[in-house]
Each structure stands twice: as C-alpha cells, then as structure tokens.
N, C-alpha and C positions, 0 to 999 in steps of 0.2 A: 601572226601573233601567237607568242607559246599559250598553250590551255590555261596553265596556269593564273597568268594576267591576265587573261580573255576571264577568266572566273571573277576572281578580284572586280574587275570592273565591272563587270556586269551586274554582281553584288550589291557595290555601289551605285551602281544607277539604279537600281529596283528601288533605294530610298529616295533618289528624286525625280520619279515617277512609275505610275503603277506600270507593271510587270508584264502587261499585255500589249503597251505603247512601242514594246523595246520587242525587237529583231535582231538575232545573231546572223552574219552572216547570210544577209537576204539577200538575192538577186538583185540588181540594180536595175534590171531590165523588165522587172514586173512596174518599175515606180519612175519610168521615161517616155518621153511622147514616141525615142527612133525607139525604145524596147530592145537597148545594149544595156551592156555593161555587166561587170561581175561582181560579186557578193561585198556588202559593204559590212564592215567588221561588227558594227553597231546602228543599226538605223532604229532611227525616234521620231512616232508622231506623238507632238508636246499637245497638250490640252489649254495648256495657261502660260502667260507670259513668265510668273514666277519659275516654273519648269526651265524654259529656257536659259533666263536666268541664273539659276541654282545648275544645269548641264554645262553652260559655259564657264560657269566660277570652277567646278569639278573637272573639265577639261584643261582648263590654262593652268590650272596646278598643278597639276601632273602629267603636264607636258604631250596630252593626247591630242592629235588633230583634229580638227571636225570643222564641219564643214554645214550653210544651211542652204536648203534648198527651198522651191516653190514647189508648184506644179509637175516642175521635169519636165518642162517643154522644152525642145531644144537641146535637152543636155545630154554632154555627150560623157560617158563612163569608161575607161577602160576594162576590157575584160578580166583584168588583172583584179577589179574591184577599187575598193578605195579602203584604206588603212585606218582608224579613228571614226567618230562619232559623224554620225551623218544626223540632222535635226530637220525635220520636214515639215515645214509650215502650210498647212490645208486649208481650206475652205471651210469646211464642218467646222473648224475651230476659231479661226481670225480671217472674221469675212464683217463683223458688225461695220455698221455705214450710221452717221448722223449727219442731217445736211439742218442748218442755219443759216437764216437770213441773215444777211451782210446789209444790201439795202436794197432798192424797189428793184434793181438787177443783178443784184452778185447773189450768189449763195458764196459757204463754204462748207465741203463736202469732211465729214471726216471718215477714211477707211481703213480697214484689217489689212494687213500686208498679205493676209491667204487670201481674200477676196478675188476673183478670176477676171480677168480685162472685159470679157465676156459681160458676165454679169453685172459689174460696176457701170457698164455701158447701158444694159438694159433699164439698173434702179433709176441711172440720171436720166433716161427719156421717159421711162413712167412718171419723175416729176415735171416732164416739160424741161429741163434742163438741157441747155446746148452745150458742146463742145469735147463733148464723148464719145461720140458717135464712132468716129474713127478708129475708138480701141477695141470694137466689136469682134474684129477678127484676129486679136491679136491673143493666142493661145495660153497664155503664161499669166501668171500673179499677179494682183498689182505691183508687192512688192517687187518682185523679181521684174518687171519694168521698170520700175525705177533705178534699181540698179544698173539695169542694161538700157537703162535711157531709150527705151520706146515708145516712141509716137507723140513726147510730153515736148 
C-alpha cells in the first residue's frame, strides 16, 4: 500500500477508534495459534460493537478489504500478510454471557462471539448446564465456531 493512503487511512480510523487499538503493519504471526503469517496492513482490536460497525461502514466505502477474526486458532496467513483492515474480536471485550430460564429444563444461554469455547464450556458446568462439555477443547471463539460450524 503507497504511504500515502496507508496515511490517509490510518487517519481515518484514529476517528473510529482510539489510536492504541490500531496496528500498522503487525505480524500476523504474533495474533495465530500456528504463529505464521505476514504483516497485516491494518489490524484492530475493536472495544464495542459500534466500533465495528463504524470500521465496516468506513471499509465498504472505500473499497478496502477487511477481514474479521477470533482468536487465530487455526488460521492460516500468508507471509505475504494480508492487504486491508483486519478486526479482531477478543475475549477481554465480547465474551458477556446471560443464561435465562426457558423452563424447569431449558435454559437459553446468551453469548459474546469473543467468548473462548473453552470458557463458555467452563460457565455452563459451573451452572450445572449439559450439553457443552464437548467444546472444552475446542481452541477458537465461540463465534468463530459458528461460523466454522464446530462441534454445534
């Protein structure tokens, strides 16, 4: 990307989120479970959903790629990097969980798509809740499970 637009944007993204969340050209290999991959032009960990948001409306305008991830279990990066906004959905920030009574046997669980399979596993057997157990070992997001349809 010429310095120029690498300016420009960057610019622009300092207004839809603070300055310390945004990465020029970070290693992809610091933020993967195999610890590949090459510098991604713009990586962002978002704080709030309006973030995302407000990145995604600023991205499809101006025609810049981006791309979201979880955890980075599993993924694979070329060394080459990746060109456009990368948005990194964490834990620290979208992991909240509310479970409600459904009836004498259901609950319904509501989760953060940063949430860790891991842990989502742990909350619902701390309540006596079945049917989680399974994702205990599964490394990745909850969202990023979903999308890759693990274990559900």
């Amino acid at each position: 990307m010429k310095k120029n637009l690498e300016t420009q944007i960057l610019n622009d993204l300092k207004l839809l989120t603070q300055e310390e969340n945004i990465k020029v050209n970070d290693p992809m290999s610091k933020h993967t479970s195999f610890k590949v991959g090459g510098p991604a032009d713009f990586y962002i960990t978002v704080k709030t959903i309006e973030q995302i948001q407000n990145i995604l409306k600023f991205a499809n305008k101006n025609n810049i790629p981006l791309y979201v991830i979880g955890n980075g279990s599993n993924l694979l990066v070329s060394d080459k990097g990746y060109n456009g906004v990368l948005i990194q959905i964490r834990e620290d920030n979208f992991c909240q969980l509310t479970v409600k009574k459904k009836d004498d046997k259901h609950y319904i669980l509501t989760v953060g798509g940063g949430m860790l399979m891991k842990t989502l596993s742990i909350e619902a057997c701390l309540l006596s809740l079945a049917g989680l157990d399974d994702i205990i070992d599964i490394p990745g997001t909850v969202g990023g499970g979903i999308i890759m349809n693990a274990s559900f």
